[in-house]
N, C-alpha and C positions, 0 to 999 in steps of 0.2 A: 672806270672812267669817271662816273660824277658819283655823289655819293645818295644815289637814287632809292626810293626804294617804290618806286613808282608808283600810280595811279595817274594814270594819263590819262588822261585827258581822257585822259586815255583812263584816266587815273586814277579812279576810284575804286576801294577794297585789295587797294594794295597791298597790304598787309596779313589777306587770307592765305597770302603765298606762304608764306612761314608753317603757318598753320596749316595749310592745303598739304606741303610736303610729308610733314608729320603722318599724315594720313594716306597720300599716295605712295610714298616711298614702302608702308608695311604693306600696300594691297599689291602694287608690282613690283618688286625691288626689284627684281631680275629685267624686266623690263628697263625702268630707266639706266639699270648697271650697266647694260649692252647698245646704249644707244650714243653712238657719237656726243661729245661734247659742243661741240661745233652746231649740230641738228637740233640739240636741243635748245642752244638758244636763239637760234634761227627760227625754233617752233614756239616757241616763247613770245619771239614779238610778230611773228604770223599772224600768233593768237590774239594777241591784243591788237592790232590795228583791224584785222578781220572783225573783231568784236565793236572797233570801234563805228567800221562800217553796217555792221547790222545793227547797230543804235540808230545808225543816222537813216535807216530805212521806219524806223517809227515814228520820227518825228512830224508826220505827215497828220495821224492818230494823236500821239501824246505831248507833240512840241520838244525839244531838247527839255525843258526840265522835267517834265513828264519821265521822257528816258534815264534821266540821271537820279530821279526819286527811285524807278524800279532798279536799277543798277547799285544803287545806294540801299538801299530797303533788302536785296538777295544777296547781297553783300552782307551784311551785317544780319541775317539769320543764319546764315552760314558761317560764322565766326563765331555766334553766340552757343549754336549746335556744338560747334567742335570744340571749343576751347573752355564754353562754360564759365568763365570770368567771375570775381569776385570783388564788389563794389564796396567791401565794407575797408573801413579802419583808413580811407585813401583824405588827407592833409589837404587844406586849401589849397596852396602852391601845388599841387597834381591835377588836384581838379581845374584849375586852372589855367595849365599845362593842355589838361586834355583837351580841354573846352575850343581855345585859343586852337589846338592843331584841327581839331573836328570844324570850324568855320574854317580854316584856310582849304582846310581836302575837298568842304562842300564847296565853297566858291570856286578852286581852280577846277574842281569838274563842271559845273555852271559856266563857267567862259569858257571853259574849253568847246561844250556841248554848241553854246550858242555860237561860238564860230562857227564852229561845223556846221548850223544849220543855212550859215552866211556865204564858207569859201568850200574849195575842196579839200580832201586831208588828208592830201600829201603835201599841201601849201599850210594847210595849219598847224601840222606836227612839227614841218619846216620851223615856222615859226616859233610855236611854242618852245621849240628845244632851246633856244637863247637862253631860258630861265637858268636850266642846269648846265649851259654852257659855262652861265657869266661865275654860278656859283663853283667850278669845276676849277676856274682860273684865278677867282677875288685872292686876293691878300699875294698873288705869286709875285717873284722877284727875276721872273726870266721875262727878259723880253718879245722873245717868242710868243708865250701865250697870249701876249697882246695880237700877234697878229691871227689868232681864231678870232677872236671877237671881231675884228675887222672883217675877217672872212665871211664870217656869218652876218655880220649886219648887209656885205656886201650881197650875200645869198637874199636878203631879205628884200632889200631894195630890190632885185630883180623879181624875188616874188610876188611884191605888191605893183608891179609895172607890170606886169602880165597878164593885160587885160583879153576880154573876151572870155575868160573863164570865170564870171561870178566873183573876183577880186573885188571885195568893196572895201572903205576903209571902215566902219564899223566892225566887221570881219575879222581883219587886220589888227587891230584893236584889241578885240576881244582878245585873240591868239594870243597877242605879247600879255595881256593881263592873264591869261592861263600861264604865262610862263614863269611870270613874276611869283605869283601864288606857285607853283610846281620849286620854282627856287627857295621860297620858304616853307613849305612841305619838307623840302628834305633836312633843310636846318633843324626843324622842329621835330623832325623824327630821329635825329639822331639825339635828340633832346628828351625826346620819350623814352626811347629805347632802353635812357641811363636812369631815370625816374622811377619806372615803370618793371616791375619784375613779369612774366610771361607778355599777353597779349592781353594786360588789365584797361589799359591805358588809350590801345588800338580801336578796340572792344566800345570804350566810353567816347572816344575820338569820333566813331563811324556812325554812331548815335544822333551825337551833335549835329555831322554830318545831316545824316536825314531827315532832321529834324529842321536843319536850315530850306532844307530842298523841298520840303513839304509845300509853303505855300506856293511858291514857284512853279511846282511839277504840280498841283492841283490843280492852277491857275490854264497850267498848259492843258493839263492831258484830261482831266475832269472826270467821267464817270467811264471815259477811254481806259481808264487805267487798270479797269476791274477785267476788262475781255481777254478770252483766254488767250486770242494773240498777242497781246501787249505783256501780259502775265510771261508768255510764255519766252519772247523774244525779250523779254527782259531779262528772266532768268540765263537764256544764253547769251546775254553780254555781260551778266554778273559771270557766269563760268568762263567765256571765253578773254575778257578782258582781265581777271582776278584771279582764279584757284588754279586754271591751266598754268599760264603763263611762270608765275611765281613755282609753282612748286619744278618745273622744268629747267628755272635759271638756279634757283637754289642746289638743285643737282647738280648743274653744271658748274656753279661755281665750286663746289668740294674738287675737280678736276684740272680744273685751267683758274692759268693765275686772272687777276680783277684785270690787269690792262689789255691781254686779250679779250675778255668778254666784256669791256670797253670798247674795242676796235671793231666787232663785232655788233654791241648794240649801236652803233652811228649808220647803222644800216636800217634805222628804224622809218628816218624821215622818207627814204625811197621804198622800201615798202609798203607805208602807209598811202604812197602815192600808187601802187601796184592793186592795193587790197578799193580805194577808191574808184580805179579804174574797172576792174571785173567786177565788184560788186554793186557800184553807182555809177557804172558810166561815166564816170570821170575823166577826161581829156584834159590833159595839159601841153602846151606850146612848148616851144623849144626856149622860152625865158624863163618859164617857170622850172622847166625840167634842169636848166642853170643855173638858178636860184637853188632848189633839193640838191646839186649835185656840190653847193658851196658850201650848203651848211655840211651837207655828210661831212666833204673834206674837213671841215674846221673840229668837228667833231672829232675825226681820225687823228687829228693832228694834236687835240688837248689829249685823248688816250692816249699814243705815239708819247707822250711829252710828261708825261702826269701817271708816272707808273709809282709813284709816292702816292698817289692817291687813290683811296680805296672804294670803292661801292660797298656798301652794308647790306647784306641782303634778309634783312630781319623781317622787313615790315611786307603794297602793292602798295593801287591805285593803288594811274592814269593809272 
């Protein structure tokens, strides 16, 4: 569908997936071999909106960047653990490269977080997915694909009209700036990916990252950050939002072709509205739940449409 390689907003340590697989695939092969294609990437974005809801249950303790420093911070020892990276012999123009994608990953998980801590999210994934909608469609010559973008803004509009659920326009806001940043995350990864031989590049990417989020997530979360709970729930939205997710679509994609598991992830924004609701309580109206149900569509309809275009599944984060 888009040429994702996520960290949503979700979206941070998207890249562990690559790496994560590496490592799951020799401890169960048998396992992932026997599990539906279909389940897995169903369990794939389970995991990360799930993960993204048990972030939003710390925010209370550490603030969104709080959340996003620990997610950032277990993210990136767990890619250092596994992959071991090597910093020598790397050209300005890479460092560069890398620098440049590590502030766009930490910023689009900082707006993503701070919406979250604004609207609900199934209304902010809603939103945020316009990023890799628009990048899904830019440069096309069919006129069709214009009409997602229509669809989705149309989604959108209904999302931010659907008051009585914490809709603010700051909120709102933030969402589309996570999306904007998520649309150039994926340009700049697939930018890495050509630069960069293993996960050198990812590795010095998720640094910068952290590194941006620091004073942010100190500012938020302060001596909160150090408690076993926050440690700990952090660590389960670094695994649940990162190393799951990734290494389960990577499985599934060696199976099914990319426009199915396109078709399949546009079910991400109603989920997230699902994982909101059992996990926070979250209640949405029937405008809001027509707003999620337009972008799904519009989504369905650029995978439907855009089977020329591939998702890369190198890198995560959202």
């Amino acid at each position: 569908m888009f040429l994702i390689r996520r960290s949503h907003p979700h979206a941070c340590g998207a890249t562990i997936g690559a790496v994560a697989d590496e490592e799951t695939s020799g401890e169960e092969p048998g396992l992932l071999a026997r599990t539906p294609s279909g389940a897995l990437v169903l369990g794939a974005i389970a995991s990360v909106q799930f993960g993204s809801a048990i972030a939003a249950t710390i925010f209370d303790r550490v603030g969104p960047g709080g959340a996003v420093l620990l997610r950032l911070v277990w993210a990136s020892l767990i890619l250092l653990a596994l992959r071991r990276p090597r910093f020598r012999g790397l050209t300005a123009a890479e460092l560069r490269l890398a620098v440049v994608f590590g502030l766009v990953l930490g910023a689009m998980n900082l707006s993503f977080y701070e919406a979250l801590d604004r609207i609900p999210l199934g209304i902010a994934v809603s939103i945020e997915f316009i990023g890799p909608l628009a990048v899904a469609v830019i440069g096309s010559r069919r006129r069709l694909d214009a009409l997602w973008i229509v669809l989705a803004a149309a989604g959108i509009v209904a999302l931010t009209r659907s008051g009585g659920h914490g809709v603010d326009l700051p909120g709102v806001l933030l969402a589309l700036l996570a999306g904007a940043f998520w649309g150039s995350y994926i340009l700049l990864n697939a930018r890495l990916g050509q630069a960069f031989a293993g996960s050198t590049g990812l590795a010095l990417g998720m640094c910068v990252a952290g590194a941006l989020a620091i004073p942010v997530g100190v500012a938020d979360g302060g001596s909160h950050l150090l408690e076993p709970r926050s440690l700990a729930l952090g660590g389960a939205v670094g695994l649940l939002s990162s190393v799951i997710p990734y290494s389960l679509e990577l499985e599934a994609l060696r199976r099914i072709a990319t426009s199915v598991f396109g078709i399949l992830m546009s079910l991400e924004p109603a989920v997230a509205a699902l994982a909101g609701f059992l996990v926070l309580g979250e209640k949405l109206g029937v405008r809001a739940l027509l707003g999620i149900a337009l972008v799904v569509m519009a989504s369905l309809g650029a995978s439907l449409g855009g089977s020329r275009r591939t998702r890369d599944p190198a890198l995560l984060v959202q």
